[in-house]
N, C-alpha and C positions, 0 to 999 in steps of 0.2 A: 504494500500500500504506500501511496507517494505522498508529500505532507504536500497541502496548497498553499500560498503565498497569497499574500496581498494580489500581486499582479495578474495573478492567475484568477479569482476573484474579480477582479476587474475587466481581463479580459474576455470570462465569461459572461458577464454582466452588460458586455457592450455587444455582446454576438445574439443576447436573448431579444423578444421580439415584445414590440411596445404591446402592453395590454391597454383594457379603457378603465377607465376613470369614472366612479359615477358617485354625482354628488348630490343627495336627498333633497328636497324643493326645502323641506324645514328648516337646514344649514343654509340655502340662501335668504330668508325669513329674517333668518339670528341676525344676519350680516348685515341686512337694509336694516332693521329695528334698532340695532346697537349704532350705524352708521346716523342716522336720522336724528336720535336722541341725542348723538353727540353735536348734531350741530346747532350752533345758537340763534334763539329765537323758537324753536321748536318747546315747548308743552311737554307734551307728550303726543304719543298717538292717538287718535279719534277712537271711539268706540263701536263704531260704526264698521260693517263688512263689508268690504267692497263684491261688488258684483262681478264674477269673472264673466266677459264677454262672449259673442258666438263665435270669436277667433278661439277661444280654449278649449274647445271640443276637442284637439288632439294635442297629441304631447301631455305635461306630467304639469299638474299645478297644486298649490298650497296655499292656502288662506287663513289669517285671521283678525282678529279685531285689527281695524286700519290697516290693513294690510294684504295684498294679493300679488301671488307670483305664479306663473306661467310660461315653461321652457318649451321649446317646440325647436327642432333642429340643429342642436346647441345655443340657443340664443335664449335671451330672457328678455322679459316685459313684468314690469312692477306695476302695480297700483299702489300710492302710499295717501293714508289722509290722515291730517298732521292738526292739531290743535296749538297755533301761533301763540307765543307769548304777549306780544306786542309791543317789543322792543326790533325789528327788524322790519323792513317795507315787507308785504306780501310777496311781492313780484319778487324779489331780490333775493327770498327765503326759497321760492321753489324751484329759481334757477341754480341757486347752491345745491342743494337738495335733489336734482336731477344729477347736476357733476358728480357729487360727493356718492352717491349711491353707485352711479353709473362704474362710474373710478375703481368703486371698494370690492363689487363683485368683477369686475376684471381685475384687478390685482390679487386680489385673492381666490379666486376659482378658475380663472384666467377664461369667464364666460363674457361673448362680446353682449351688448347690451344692445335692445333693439328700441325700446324704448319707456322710461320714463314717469307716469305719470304721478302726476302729485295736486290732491288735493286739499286745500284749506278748507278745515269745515266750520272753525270757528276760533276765535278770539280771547283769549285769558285776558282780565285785566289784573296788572300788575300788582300786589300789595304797597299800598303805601307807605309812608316813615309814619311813624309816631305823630311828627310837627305838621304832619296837613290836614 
């Protein structure tokens, strides 16, 4: 019997053949809800379920409160509905909020992004100081 090396190891490793990769819709869920939260201006998530559309009849999708994902040919589509703090413009919050999402599941899953959507479904008013 022959001892393996490193290189050998390695070169075995470069001659095997790529398998796939398969990443649960729930793990992309985590990643928009955790990416979202983090950005400011953002509440929290809405309470509300987004409706998957009659594009998600195939492919693999995952929903929930504020929240809807749908992968179809490697590619993803979000729904996210987001309860504003109102400390940031509206507009200015969903255009982050589109990048930032879009961004985090391609660096992280390395899934391209198809598209987007993000709705405001309502307004927190901020707590005020003590002095008003």
């Amino acid at each position: 019997m022959r001892a393996v090396g490193m290189s050998d190891v390695r070169e075995e490793m470069s001659e095997q053949t790529t398998g796939r990769i398969t990443v649960d819709p729930d793990v992309l869920l985590t990643i928009v809800r955790f990416t979202a939260l983090q950005e400011p201006g953002v509440a929290r998530l809405s309470s509300r379920r987004p409706r998957l559309g009659k594009h998600a009849w195939h492919g693999k999708r995952a929903r929930t409160r504020g929240l809807a994902i749908h992968v179809a040919e490697g590619r993803v589509s979000v729904e996210i509905h987001v309860v504003a703090d109102g400390t940031v413009n509206a507009h200015v919050l969903g255009e982050r909020l589109q990048e930032h999402i879009a961004d985090a599941l391609n660096e992280m899953v390395g899934m391209p992004v198809d598209r987007v959507k993000v709705v405001i479904d309502d307004v927190e008013r901020r707590q005020r100081s003590a002095r008003s």
